[in-house]
VOPA-411469 format. One line per 3 residues: number of its first residue (from 1); their letters; for each residue x, y, z of N, C-alpha, C, O, CB. Coordinates in steps of 0.2 Angstrom, whole numbers, plus 2048, in hexadecimal, padded with zeros to 3 digits. Each point is the difference from the previous one (the first is absolute). Glycine has a CB too. Example, Ala and Ser with C-alpha at 12.3 -4.5 7.8 and 13.67 -1.06 7.14 Angstrom:
// VOPA-411469
1	AS	842/7E4/827/7FC/806/800/804/806/800/805/7FF/803/7F2/7FB/803; 807/80B/7F6/804/806/801/7FC/805/803/803/806/801/803/7F7/7F5 .
// end
This chain:
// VOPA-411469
1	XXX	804/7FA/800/7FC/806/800/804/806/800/7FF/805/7FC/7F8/7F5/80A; 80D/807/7FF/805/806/7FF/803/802/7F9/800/805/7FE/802/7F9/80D; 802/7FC/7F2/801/800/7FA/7FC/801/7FA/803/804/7FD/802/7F6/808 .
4	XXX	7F5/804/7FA/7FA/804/7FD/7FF/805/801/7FE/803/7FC/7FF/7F7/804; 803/809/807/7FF/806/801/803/805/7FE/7FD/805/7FD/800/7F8/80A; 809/802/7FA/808/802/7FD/7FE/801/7F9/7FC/804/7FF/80E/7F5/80A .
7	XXX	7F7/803/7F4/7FD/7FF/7F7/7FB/803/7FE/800/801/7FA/803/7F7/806; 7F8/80B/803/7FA/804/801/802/807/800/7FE/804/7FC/7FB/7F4/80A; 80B/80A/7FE/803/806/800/804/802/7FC/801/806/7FD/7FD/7F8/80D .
10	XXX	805/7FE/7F5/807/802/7FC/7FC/800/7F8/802/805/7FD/808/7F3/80B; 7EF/805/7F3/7FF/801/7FD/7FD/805/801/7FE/802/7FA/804/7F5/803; 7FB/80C/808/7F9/805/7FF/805/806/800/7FE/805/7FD/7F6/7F6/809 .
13	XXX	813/806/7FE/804/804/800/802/802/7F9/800/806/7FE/803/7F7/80E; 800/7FD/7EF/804/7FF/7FA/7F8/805/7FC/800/806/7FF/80B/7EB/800; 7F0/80D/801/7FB/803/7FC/7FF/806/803/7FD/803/7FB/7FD/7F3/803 .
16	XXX	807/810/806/7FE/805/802/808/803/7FD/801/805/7FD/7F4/7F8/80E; 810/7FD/7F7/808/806/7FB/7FD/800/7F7/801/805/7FD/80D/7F4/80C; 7F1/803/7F5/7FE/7FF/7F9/7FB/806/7FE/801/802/7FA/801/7F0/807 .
19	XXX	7F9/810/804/7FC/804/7FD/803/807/802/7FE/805/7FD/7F8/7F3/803; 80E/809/806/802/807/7FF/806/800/7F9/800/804/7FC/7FE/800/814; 806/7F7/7F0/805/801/7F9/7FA/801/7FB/7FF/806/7FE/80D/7F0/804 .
22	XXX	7F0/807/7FB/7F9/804/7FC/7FF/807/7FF/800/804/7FC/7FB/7F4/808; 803/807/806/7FF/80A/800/807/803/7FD/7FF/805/7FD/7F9/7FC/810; 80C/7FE/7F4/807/804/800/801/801/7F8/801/805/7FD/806/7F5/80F .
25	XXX	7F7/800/7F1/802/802/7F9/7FA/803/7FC/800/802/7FA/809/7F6/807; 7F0/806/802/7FA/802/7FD/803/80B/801/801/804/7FB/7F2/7ED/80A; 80D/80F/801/802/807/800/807/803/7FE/801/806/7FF/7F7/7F8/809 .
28	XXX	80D/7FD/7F7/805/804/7FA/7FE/801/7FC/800/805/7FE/808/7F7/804; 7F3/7FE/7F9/7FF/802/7F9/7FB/805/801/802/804/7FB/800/7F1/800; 7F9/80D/808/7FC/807/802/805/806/7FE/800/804/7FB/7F9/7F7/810 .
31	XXX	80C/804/7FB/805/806/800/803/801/7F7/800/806/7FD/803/7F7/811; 800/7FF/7F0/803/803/7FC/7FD/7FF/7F9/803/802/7FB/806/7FC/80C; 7F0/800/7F9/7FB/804/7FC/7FE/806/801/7FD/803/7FB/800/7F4/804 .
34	XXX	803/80B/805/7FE/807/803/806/804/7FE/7FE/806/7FF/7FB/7F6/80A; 80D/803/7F7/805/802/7FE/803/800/7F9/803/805/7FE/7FD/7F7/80C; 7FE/7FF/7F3/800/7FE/7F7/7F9/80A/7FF/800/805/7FD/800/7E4/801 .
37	XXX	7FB/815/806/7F9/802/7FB/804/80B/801/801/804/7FB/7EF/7EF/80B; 812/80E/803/802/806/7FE/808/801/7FE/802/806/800/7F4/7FC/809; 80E/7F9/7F4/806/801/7FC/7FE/802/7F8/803/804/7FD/804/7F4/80B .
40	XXX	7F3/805/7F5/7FD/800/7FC/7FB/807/7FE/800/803/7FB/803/7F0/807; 7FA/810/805/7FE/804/7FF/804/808/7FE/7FE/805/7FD/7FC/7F2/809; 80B/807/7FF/806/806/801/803/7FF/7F7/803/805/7FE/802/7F9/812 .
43	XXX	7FA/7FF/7EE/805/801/7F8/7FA/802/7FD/800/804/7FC/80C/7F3/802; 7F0/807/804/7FA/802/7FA/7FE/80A/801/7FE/804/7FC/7FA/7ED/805; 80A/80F/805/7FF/806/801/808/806/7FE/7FF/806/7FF/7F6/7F2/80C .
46	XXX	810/804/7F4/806/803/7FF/800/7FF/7F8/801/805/7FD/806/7F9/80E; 7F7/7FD/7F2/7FE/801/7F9/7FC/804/7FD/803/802/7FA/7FE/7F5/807; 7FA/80C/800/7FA/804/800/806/808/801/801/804/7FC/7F3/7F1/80A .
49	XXX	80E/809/7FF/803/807/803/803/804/7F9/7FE/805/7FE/806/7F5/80E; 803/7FE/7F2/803/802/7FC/7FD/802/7F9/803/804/7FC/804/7F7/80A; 7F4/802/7F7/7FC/802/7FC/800/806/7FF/802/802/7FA/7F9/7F6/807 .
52	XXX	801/80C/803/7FC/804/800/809/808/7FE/801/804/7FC/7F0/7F3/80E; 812/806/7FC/807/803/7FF/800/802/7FB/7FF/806/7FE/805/7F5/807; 7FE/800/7F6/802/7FF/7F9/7FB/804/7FC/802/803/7FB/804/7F3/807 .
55	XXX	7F4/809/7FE/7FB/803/7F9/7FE/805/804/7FE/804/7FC/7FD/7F3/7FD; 804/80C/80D/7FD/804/803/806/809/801/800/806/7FE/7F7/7EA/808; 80C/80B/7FE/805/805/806/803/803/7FD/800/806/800/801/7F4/808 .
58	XXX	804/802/7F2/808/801/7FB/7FD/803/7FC/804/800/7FB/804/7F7/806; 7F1/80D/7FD/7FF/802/7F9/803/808/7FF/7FE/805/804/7F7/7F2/7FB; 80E/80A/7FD/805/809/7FD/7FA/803/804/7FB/7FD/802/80B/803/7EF .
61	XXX	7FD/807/810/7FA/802/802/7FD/805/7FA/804/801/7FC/7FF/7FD/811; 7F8/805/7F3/7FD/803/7FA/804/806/7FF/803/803/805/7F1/7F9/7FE; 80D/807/7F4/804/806/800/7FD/804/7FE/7FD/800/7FB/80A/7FC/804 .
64	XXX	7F9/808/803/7FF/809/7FE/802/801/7FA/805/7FD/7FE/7FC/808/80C; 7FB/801/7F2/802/802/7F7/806/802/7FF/802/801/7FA/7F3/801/803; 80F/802/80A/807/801/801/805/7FA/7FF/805/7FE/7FD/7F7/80C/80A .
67	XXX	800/7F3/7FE/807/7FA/7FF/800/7FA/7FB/804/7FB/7FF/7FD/807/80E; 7F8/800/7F2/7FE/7FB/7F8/806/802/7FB/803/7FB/7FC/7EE/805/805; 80F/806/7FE/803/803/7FA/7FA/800/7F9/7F9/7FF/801/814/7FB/804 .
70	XXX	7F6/807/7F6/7FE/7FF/7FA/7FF/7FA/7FE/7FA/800/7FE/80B/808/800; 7FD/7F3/801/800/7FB/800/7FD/7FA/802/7FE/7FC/7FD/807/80B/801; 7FA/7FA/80A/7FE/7FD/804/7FA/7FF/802/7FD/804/7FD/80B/7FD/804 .
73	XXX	7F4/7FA/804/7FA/7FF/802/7FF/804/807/803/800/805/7FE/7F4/7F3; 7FB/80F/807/800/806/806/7F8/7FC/805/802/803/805/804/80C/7F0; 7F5/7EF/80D/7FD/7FC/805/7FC/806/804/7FA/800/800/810/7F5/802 .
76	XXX	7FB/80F/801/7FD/807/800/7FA/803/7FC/7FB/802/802/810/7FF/801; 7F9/7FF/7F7/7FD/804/7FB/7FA/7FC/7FD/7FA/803/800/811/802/7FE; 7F6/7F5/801/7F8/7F9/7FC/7FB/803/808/7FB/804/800/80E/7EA/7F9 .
79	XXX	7FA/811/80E/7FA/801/804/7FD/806/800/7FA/800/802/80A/7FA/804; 7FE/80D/7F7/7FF/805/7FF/7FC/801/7FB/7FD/806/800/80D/7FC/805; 7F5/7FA/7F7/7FB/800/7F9/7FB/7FA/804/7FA/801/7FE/811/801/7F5 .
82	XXX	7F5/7FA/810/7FE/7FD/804/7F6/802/803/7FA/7FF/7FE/815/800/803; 7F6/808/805/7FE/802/804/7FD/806/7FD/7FD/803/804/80A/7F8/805; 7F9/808/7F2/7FD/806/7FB/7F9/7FB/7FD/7FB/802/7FF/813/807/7FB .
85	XXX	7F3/7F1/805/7FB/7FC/7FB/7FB/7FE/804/7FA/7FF/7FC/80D/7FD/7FD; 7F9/802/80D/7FE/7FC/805/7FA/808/804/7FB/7FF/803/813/7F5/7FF; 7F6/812/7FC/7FC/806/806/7FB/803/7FD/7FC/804/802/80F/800/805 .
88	XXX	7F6/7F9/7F0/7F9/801/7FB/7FB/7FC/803/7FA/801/7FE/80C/800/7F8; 7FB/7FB/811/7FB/7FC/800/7FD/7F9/7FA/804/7FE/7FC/7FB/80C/80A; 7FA/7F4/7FC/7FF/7F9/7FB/801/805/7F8/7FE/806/801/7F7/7F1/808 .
91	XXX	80F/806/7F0/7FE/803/7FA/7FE/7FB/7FD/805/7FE/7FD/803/80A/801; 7F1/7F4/800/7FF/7FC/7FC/7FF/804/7F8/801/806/800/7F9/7F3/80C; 805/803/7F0/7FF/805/7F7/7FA/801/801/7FB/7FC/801/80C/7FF/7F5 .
94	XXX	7F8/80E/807/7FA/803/7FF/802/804/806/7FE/806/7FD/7F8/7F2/7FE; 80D/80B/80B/802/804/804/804/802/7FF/805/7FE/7FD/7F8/7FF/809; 801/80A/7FD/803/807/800/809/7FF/803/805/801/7FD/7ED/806/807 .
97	XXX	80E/7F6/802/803/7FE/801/808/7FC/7FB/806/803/800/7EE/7FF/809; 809/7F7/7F4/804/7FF/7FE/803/803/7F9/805/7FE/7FC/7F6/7FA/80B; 801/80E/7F7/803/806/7FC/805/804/803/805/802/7FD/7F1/7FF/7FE .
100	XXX	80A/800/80B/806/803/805/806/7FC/800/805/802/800/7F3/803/808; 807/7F4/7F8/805/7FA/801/804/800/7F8/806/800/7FF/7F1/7F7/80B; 806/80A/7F2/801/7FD/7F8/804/80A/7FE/804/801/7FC/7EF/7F2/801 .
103	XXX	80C/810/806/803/806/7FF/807/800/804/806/801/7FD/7EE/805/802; 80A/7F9/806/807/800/804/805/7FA/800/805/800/803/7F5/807/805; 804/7F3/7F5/805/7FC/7FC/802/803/7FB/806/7FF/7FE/7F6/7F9/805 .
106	XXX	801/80B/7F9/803/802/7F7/802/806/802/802/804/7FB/7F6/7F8/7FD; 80A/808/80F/803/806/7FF/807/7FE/805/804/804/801/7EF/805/7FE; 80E/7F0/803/806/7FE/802/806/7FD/7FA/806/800/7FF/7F1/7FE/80D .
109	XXX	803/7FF/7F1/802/7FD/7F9/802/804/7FC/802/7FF/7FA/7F6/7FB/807; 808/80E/801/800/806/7FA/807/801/806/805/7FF/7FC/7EC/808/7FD; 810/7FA/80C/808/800/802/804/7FA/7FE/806/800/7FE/7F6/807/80C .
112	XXX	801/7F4/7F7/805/7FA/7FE/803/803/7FA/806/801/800/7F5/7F5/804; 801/80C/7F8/803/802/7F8/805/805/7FF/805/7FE/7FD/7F2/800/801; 808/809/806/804/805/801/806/7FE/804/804/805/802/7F2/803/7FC .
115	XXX	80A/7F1/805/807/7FF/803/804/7FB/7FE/805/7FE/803/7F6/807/804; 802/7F9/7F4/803/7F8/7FE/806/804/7FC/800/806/7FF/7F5/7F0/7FE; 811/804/802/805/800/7FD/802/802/7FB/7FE/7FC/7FC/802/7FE/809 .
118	XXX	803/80A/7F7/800/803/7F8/800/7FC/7FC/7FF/802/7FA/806/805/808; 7FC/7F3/7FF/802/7FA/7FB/7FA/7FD/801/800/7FA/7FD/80C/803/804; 7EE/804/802/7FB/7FD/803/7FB/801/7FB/805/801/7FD/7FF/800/80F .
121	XXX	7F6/801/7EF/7FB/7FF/7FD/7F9/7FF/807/801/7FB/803/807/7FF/7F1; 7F3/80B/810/7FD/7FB/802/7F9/806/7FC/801/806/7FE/807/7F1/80E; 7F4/807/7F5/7FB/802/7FC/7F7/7FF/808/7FF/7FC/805/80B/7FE/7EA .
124	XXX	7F3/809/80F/7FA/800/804/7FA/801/7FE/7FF/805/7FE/807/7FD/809; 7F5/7F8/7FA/7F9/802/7FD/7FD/7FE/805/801/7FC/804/801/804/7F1; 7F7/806/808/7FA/800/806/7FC/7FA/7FB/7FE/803/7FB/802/80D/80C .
127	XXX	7FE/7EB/7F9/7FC/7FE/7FA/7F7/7FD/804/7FE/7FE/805/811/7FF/7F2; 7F0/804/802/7F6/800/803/7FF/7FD/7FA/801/803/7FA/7FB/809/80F; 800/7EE/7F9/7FF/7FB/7FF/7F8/801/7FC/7FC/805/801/80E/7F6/809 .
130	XXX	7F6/800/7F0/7F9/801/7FC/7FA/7FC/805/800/7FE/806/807/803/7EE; 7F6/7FD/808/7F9/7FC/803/806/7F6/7FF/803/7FF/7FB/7EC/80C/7FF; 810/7F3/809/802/7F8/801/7F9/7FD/802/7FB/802/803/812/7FF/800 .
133	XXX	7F6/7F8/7FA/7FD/7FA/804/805/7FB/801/804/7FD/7FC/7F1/806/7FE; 809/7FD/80D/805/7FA/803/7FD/7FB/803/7FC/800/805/80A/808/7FE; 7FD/7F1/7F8/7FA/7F9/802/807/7FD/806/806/7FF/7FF/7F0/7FC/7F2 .
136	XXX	806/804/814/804/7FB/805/801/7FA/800/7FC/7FC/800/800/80A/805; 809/7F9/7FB/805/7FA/800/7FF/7FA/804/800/7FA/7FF/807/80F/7FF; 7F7/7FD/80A/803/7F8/805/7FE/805/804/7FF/805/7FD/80C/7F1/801 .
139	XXX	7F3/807/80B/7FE/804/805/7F8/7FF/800/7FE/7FC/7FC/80B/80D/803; 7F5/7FA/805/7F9/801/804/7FA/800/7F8/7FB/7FC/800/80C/80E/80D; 7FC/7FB/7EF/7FA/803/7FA/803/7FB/7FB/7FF/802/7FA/7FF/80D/809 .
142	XXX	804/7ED/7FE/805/7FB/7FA/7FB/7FF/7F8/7FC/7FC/802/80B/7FB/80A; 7F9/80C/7ED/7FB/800/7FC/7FC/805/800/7FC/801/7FC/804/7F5/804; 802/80F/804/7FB/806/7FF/804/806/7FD/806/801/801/7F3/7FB/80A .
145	XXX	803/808/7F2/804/807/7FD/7FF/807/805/7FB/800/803/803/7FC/7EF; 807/807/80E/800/808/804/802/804/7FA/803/800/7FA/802/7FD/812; 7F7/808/7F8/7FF/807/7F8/803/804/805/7FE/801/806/7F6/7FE/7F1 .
148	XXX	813/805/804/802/805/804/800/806/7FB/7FE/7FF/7FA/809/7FA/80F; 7FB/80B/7FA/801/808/7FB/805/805/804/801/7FF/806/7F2/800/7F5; 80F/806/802/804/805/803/803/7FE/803/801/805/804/7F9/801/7FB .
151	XXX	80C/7F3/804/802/801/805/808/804/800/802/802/7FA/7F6/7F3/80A; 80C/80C/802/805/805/7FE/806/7FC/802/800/7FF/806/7F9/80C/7FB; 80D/7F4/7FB/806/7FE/803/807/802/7FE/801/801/7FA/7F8/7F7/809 .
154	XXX	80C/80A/801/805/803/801/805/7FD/7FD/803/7FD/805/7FA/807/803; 807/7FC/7F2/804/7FB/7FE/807/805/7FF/800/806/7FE/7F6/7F0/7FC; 80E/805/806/807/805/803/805/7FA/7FA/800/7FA/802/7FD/80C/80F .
157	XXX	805/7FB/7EA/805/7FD/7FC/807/803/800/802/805/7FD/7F4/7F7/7FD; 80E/7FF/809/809/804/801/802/7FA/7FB/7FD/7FA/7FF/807/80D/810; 801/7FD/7EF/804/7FC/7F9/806/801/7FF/7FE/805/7FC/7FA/7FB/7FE .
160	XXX	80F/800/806/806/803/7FE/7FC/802/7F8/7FD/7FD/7FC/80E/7FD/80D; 7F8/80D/7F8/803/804/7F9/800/7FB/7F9/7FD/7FF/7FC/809/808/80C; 803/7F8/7FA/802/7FD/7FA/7FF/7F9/7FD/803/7FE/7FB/804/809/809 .
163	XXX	7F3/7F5/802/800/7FB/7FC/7F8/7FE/7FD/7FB/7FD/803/810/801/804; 7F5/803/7F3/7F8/800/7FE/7FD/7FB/800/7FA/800/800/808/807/7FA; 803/7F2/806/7FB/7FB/801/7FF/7FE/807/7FC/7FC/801/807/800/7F3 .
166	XXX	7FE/805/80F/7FD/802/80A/7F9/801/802/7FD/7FF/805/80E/807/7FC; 7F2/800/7F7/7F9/803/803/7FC/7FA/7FC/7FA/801/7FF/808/80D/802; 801/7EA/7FB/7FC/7FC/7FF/800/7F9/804/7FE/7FA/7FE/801/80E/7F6 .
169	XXX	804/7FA/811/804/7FC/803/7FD/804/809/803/805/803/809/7F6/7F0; 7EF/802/80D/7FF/804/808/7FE/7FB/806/7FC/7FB/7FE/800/810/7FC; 805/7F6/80D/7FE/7FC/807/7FB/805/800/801/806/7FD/809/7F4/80C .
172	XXX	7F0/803/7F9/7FB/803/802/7FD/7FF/807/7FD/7FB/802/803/805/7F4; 802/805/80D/7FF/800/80A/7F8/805/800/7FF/805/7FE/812/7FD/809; 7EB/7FA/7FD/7F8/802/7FF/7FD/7FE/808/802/7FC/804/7FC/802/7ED .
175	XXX	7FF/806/80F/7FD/803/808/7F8/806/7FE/7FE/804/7FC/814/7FE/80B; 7EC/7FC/7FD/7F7/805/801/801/805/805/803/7FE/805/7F5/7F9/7FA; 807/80D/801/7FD/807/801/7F9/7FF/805/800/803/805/806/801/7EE .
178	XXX	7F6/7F9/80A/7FA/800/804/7FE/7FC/807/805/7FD/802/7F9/805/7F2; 7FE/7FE/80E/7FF/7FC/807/7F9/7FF/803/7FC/805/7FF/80F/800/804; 7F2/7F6/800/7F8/7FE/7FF/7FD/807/804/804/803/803/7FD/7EE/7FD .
181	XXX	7F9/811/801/7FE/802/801/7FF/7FF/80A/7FB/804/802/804/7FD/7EE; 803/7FC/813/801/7FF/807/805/801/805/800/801/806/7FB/7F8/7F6; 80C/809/7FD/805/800/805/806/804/7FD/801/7FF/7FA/7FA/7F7/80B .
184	XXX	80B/80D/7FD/804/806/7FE/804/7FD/7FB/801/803/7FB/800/803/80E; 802/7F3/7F7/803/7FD/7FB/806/7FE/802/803/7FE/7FB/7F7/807/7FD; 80A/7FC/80E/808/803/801/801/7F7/7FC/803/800/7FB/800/80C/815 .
187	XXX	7FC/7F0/7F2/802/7F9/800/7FF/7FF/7F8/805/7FF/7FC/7F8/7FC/812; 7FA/805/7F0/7FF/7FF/7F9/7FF/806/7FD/7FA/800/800/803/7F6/800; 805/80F/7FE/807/7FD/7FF/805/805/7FD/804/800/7FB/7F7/7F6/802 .
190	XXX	804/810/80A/803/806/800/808/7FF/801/804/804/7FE/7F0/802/806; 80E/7F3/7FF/806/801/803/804/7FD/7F9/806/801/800/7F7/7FD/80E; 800/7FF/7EC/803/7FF/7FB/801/805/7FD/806/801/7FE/7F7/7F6/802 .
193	XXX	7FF/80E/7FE/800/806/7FA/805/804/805/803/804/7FD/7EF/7FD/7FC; 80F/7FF/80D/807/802/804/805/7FE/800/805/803/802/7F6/7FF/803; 806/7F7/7F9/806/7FD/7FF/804/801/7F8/806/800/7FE/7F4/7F8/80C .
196	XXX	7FF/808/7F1/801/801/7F8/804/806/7FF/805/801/7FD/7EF/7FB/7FF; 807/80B/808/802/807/7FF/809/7FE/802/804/800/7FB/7ED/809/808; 810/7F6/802/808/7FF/803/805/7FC/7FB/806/801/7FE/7F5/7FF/810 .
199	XXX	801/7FB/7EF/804/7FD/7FC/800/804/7F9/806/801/7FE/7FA/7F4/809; 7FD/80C/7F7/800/804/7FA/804/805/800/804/800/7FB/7F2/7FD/803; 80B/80A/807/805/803/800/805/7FC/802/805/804/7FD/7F5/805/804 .
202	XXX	809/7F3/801/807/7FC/802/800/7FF/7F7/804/803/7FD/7FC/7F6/812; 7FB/803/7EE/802/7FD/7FA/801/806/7F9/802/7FF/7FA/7F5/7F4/80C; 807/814/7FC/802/805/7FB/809/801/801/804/803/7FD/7EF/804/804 .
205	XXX	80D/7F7/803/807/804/803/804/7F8/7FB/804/801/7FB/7FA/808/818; 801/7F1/7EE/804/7FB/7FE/800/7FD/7F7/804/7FD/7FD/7FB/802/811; 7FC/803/7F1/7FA/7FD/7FA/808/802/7FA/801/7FB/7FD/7ED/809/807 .
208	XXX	816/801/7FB/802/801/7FA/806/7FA/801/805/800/7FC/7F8/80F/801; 804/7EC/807/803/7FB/7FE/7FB/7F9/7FF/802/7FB/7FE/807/80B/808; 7F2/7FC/7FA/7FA/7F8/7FE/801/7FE/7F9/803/804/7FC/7F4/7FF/80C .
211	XXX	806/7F7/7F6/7FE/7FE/7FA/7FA/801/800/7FE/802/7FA/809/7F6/806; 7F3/807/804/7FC/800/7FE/7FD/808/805/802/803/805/7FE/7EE/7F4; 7F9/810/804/7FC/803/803/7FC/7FF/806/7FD/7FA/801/806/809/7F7 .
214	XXX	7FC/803/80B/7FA/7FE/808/7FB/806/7FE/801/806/7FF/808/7F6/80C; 7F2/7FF/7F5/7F9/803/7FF/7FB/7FF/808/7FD/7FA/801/805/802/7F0; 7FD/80A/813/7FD/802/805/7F8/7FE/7FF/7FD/802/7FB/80C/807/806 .
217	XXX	7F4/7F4/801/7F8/803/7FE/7FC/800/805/7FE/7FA/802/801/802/7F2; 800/809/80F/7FB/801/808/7F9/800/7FB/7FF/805/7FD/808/805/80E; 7F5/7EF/7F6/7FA/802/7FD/7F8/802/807/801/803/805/805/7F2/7EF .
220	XXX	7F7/80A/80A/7F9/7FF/803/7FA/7FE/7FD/800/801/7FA/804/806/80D; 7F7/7F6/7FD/7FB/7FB/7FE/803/7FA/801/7FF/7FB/7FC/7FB/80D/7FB; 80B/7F7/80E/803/7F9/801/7FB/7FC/806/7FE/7FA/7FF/810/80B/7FF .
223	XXX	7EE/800/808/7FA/7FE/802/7FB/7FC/801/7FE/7FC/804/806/80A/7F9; 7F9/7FD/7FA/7FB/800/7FB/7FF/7F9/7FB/7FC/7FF/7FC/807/80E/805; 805/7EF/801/801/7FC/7FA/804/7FF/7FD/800/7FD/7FB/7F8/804/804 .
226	XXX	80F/802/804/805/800/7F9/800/805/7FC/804/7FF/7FB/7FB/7F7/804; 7FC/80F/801/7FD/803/7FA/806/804/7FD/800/800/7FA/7F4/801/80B; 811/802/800/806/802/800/805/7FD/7F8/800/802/7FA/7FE/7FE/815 .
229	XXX	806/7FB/7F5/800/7FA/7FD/800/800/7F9/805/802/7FC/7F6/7FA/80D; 7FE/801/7F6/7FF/7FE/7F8/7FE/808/7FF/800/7FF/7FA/7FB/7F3/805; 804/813/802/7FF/805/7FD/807/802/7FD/801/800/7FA/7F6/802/80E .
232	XXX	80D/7FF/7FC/809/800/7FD/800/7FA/7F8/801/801/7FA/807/7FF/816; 7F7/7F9/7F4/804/7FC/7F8/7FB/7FE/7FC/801/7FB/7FC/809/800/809; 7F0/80B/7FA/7F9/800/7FA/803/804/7FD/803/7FE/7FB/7F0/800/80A .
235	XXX	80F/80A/7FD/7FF/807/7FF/809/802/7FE/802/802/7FA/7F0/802/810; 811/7FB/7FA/807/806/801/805/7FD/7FB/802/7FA/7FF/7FD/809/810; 802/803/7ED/807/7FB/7FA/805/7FD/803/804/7FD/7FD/7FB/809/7FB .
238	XXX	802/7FB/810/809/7FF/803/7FD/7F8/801/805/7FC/802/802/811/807; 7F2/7F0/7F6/7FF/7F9/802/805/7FC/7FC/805/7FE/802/7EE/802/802; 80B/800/7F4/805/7FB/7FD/808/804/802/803/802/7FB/7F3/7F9/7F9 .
241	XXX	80D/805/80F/806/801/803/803/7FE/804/806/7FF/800/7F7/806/7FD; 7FF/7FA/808/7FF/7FB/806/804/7F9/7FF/7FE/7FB/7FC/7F6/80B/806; 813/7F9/801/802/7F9/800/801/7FC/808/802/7FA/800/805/80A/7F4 .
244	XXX	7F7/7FF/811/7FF/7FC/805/7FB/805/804/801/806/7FE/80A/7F1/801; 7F1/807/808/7FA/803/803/803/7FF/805/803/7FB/800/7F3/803/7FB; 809/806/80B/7FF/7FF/808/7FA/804/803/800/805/7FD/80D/7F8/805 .
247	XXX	7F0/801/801/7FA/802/801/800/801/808/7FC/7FC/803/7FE/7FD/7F2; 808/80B/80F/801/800/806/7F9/801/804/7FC/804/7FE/810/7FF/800; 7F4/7FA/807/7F8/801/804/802/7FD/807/805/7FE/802/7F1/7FF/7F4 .
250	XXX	802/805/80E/801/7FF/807/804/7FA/802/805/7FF/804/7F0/805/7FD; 807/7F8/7FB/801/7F8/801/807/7FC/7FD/801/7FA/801/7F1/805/7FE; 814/805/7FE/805/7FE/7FC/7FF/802/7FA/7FD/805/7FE/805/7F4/809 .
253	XXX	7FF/803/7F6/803/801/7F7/7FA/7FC/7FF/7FF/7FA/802/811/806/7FC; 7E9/804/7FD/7FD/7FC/7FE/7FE/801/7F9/804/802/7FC/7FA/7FC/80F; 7FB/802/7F3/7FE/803/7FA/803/7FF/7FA/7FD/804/7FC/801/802/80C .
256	XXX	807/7F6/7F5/805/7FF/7FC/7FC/7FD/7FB/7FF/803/7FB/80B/7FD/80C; 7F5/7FE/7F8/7F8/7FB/7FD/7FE/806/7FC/801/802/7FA/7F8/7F5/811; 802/80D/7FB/7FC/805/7FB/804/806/7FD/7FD/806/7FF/7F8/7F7/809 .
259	XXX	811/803/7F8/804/806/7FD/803/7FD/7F8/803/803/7FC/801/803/812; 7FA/7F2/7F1/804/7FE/7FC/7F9/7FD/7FA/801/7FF/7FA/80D/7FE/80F; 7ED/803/7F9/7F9/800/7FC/7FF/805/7FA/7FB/803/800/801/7F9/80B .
262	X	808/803/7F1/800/807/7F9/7FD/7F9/7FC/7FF/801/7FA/80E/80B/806 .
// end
């Protein structure tokens, strides 16, 4: 009996060591899961950090039209055309308004001119468009036609001088003027016709080394349907000239489709 007893004990003792060595490793592995989850959190959180670093923190900072130079891209200046477009309030087509906008682009357009390079060619037109008909492609109205008339846009053609075949040979950089009827436009798409205007005077100052030409065109009726748009490559003789399109908007580079529909 003591011997049994002895054996009784000794196994119930071995069973109570066996389950704290359990506990002991049930709770290491706890611990250094807990350990894994916030080492893992800590880099996701230093990763992120550095991201943001990089695209965020390190960017040049914006230049002024002094320290832009002639040449250069002035950030200052695109906001400054910006904030003049945006204080018109909403300009949808058919407002007073967007006649203030389309004046004060073509009268910036008229200094680009008087300051471009002597070797430089740039030329500026107010052009106003006939009656169209525009059948839709794709979108919302996809098979339906829009009827426009009168609309007005700002086309600005720099060319070097000396090289004639350059004006049949043109990029074409196109941007709207107009904006819906809810809201000022700074995003669609006042901050582009501020970025156009800045690069177009940079691009007078460099153009008498190009091959080919840069053709500006601030349309409107973009809105409306494109009306913009196909209004240019129905009506304007610089269309058959045209050897490549960028079409800048809120959303990126789009619209390239309906600029190349002749």
């Amino acid at each position: 009996m003591p011997r049994g007893r002895g054996s009784s004990v000794s196994t119930h003792e071995k069973l109570n060591v066996d389950a704290a060595v359990d506990s002991d490793k049930d709770n290491s592995r706890h611990k250094r899961s807990a350990y894994l989850l916030l080492g893992l959190f800590i880099l996701f959180l230093h990763g992120s950090w550095s991201v943001y670093r990089m695209q965020f923190a390190n960017l040049p900072l914006p230049l002024g039209a002094e320290q832009a130079g002639k040449r250069g891209f002035s950030e200052a200046s695109a906001l400054k055309h910006v904030k003049y477009l945006t204080g018109l309030g909403p300009h949808p087509v058919g407002s007073d308004a967007l006649d203030l906008a389309v004046q004060y682009v073509y009268a910036e357009a008229e200094k680009i001119k008087k300051t471009a390079h002597w070797d430089v060619d740039v030329q500026v037109e107010l052009f106003h468009t006939d009656i169209g008909a525009n059948r839709l492609a794709g979108g919302l109205f996809k098979g339906k036609t829009l009827l426009y008339s009168d609309l007005k846009h700002v086309i600005l053609r720099i060319v070097p001088k000396y090289l004639p075949e350059a004006e049949e040979n043109l990029i074409l950089v196109s941007s709207h003027i107009d904006t819906v009827s809810t809201t000022e436009g700074a995003g669609d798409c006042s901050s582009c016709v501020g970025v156009m205007l800045e690069m177009a005077r940079g691009v007078a100052q460099w153009a008498h080394g190009f091959k080919s030409g840069v053709l500006f065109l601030f349309n409107t009726g973009e809105e409306e349907g494109l009306d913009g748009a196909h209004s240019f490559i129905t009506q304007h003789h610089w269309r058959n000239s045209v050897r490549f399109a960028v079409d800048l908007e809120a959303m990126g580079i789009s619209g390239k489709s309906t600029l190349f529909q002749v």
